[in-house]
N, C-alpha and C positions, 0 to 999 in steps of 0.2 A: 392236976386239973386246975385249971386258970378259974374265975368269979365269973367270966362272964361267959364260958361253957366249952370253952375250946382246949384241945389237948397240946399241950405244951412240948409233946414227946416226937410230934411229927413236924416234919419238915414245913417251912413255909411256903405256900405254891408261889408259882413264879407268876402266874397269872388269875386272877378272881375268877375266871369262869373255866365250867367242866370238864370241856371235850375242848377252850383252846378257839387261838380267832380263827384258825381254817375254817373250824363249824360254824362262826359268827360272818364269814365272808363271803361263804361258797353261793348262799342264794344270790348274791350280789355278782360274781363270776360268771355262775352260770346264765343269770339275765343279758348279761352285757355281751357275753357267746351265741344265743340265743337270738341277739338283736342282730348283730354283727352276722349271723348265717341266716336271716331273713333280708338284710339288703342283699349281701351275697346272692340267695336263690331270686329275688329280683331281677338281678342285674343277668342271674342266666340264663332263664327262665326267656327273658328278650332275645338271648341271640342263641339258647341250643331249645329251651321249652323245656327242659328236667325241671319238676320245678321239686326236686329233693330236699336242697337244703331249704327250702321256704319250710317243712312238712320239721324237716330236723329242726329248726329256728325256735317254731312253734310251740314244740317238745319241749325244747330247754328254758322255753318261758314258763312254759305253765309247773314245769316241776320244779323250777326257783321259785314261783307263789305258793306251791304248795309246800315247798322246804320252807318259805317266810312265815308263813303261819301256823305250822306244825314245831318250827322253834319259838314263838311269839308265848303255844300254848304251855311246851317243856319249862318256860321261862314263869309260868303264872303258877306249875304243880312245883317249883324248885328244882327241878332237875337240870 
């Protein structure tokens, strides 16, 4: 055991955070998917009227805010 608390015996990670950039990116993916299928149900919504993907869009907005600040919070407990 090293002085300043860390164990000598395991491997050293390849990256300082837990779960890895997927988990630091994905709220950012799924905004930009999100956007991207709200101009989409726009633009269809003008020439069939589904307006689906506006409704899908919307989804992947607001669960990328809520994945931004559900990892904001993991980040302040250390996890």
């Amino acid at each position: 055991m090293t002085s300043d608390g860390s164990n000598s015996d395991s491997p050293p990670r390849p990256y300082r955070w837990r779960y890895g950039s997927l988990h630091l990116i994905m709220p950012w993916i799924a905004l930009v998917g999100g956007l991207l299928s709200i101009v989409r149900g726009v633009n269809d919504l003008t020439s069939s009227g589904d307006p689906l993907f506006i409704y899908v869009g919307a989804g992947l907005v607001a669960l990328a805010v809520v994945i931004f600040f559900v990892d904001r919070w993991q980040a302040t407990l250390g996890n």
